[in-house]
TIPAVEX-762149 format. One record per atom (N, C-alpha, C): atom name; residue in one letter; residue number from 1; x, y, z. Coordinates in steps of 0.2 Angstrom, whole numbers, plus 5000, padded with zeros to 4 digits. Atoms other than C-alpha are relative to their C-alpha. Layout:
<sites>
   atomo   residuo   num      x      y      z
      CA         a   NUM      X      Y      Z
...
</sites>
This chain:
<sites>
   atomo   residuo   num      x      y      z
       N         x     1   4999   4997   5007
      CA         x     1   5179   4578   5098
       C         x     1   5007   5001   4998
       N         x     2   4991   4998   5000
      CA         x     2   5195   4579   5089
       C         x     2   5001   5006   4999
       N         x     3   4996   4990   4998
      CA         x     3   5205   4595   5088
       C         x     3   5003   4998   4993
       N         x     4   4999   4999   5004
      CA         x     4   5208   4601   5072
       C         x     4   5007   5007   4998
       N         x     5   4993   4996   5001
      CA         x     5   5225   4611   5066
       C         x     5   5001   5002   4993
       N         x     6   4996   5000   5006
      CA         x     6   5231   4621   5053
       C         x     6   5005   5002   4998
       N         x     7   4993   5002   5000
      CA         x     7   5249   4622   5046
       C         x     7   4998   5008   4993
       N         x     8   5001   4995   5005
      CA         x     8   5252   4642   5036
       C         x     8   5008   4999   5000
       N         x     9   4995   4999   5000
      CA         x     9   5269   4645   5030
       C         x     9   5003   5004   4999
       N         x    10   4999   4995   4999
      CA         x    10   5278   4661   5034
       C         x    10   5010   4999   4999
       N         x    11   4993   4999   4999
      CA         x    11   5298   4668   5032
       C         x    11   5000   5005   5003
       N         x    12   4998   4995   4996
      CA         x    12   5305   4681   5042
       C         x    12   5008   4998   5002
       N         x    13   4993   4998   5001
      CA         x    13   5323   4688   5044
       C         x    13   5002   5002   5004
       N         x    14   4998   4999   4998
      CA         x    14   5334   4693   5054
       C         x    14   5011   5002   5000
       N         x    15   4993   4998   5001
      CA         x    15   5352   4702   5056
       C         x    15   5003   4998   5008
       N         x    16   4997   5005   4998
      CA         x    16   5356   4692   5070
       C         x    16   5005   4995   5000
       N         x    17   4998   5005   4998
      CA         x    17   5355   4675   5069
       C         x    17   4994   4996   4996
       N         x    18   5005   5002   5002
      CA         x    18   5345   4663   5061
       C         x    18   4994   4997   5004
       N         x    19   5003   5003   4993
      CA         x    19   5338   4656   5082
       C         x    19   4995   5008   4999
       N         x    20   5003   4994   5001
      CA         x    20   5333   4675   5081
       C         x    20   4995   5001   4995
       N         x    21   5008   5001   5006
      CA         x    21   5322   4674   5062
       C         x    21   4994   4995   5004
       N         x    22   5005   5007   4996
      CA         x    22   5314   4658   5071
       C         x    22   4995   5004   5005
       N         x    23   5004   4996   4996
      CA         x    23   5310   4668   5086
       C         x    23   4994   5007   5000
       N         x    24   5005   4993   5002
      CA         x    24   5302   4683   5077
       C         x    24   4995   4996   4994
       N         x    25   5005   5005   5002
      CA         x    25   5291   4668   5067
       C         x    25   4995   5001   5003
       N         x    26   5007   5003   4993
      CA         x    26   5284   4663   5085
       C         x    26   4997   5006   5002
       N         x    27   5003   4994   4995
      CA         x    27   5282   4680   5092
       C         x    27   4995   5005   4993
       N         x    28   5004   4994   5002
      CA         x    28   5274   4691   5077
       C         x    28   4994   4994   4998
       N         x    29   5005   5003   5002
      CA         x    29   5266   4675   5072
       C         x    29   4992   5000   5007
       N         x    30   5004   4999   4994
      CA         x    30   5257   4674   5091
       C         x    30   4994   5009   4999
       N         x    31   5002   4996   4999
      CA         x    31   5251   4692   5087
       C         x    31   4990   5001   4998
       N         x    32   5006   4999   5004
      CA         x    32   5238   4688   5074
       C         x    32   4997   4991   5001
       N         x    33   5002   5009   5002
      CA         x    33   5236   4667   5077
       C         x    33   4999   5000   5009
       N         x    34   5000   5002   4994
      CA         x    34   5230   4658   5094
       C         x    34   5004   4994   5000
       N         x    35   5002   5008   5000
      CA         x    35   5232   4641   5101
       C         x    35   5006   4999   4995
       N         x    36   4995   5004   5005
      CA         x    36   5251   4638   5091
       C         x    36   5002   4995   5003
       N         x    37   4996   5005   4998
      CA         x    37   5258   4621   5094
       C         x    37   5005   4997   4998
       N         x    38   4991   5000   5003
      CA         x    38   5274   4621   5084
       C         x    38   5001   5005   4996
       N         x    39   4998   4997   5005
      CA         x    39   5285   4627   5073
       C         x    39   5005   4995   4998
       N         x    40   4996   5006   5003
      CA         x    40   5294   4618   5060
       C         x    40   5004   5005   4995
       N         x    41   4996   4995   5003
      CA         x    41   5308   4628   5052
       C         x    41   5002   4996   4994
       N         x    42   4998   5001   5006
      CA         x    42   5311   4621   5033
       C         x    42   5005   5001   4996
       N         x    43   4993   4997   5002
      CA         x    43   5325   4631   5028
       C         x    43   5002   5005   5002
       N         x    44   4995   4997   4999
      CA         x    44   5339   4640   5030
       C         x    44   5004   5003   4997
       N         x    45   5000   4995   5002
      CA         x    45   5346   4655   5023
       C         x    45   5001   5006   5001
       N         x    46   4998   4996   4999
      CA         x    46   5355   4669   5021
       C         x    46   5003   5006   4996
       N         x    47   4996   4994   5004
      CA         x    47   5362   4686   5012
       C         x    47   5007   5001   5001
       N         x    48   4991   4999   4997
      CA         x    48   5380   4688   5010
       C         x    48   5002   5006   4994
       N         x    49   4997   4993   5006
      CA         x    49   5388   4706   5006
       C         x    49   5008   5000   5003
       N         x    50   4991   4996   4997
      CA         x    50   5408   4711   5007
       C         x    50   5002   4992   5003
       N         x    51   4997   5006   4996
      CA         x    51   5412   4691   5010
       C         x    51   4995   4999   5008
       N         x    52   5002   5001   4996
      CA         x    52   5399   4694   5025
       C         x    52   4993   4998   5001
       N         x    53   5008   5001   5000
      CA         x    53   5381   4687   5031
       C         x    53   4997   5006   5002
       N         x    54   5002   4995   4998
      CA         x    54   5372   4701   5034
       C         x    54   4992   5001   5001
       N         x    55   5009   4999   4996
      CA         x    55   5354   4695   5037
       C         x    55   4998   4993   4999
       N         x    56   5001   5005   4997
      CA         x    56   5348   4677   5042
       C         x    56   4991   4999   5001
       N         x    57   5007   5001   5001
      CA         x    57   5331   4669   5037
       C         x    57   4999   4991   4997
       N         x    58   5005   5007   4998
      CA         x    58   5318   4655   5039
       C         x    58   4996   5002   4996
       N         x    59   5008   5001   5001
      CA         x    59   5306   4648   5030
       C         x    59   4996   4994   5005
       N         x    60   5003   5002   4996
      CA         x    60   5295   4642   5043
       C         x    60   4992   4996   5000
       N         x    61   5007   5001   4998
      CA         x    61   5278   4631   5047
       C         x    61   4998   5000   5005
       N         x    62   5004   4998   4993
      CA         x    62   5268   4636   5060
       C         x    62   4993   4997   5002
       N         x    63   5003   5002   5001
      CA         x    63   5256   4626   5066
       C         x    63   4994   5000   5005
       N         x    64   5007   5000   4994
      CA         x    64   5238   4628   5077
       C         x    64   4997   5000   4998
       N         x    65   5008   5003   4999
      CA         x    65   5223   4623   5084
       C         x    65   4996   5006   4996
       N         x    66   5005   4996   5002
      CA         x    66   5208   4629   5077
       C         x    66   4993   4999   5003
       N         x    67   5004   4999   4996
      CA         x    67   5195   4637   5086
       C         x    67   4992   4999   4999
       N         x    68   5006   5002   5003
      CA         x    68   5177   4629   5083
       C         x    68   4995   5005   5006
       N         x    69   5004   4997   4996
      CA         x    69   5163   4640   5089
       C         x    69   4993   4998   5001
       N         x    70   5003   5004   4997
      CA         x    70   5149   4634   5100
       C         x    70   4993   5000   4999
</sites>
């Protein structure tokens, strides 16, 4: 049987680093999704205050299996 997937798209931010938005994607997105098998990060993005960045964001697709019941 094939395996079917679906793809949601989510941002999320960070006063890091942009590897760090990415990372709090996978991780808050694992909280409430199973069975993830990528992530595709689509853009890139940032806030600048005082000549400086000051918070770094993803817009992201996340993409898992979905779970067929028996």
């Amino acid at each position: 049987m094939a395996k079917i997937v679906k793809v949601i798209e989510v941002m999320s931010e960070s006063s890091k680093s942009w590897e760090d938005a990415a990372q709090n994607v996978a991780s808050e997105a694992s909280k409430t999704l199973r069975n993830i098998r990528s992530l595709y990060v689509k853009e890139f993005t940032a806030t600048v205050e005082g000549n400086k960045i000051t918070s770094y964001r993803v817009n992201a697709k996340v993409t898992f299996e979905m779970e067929r019941s028996r």
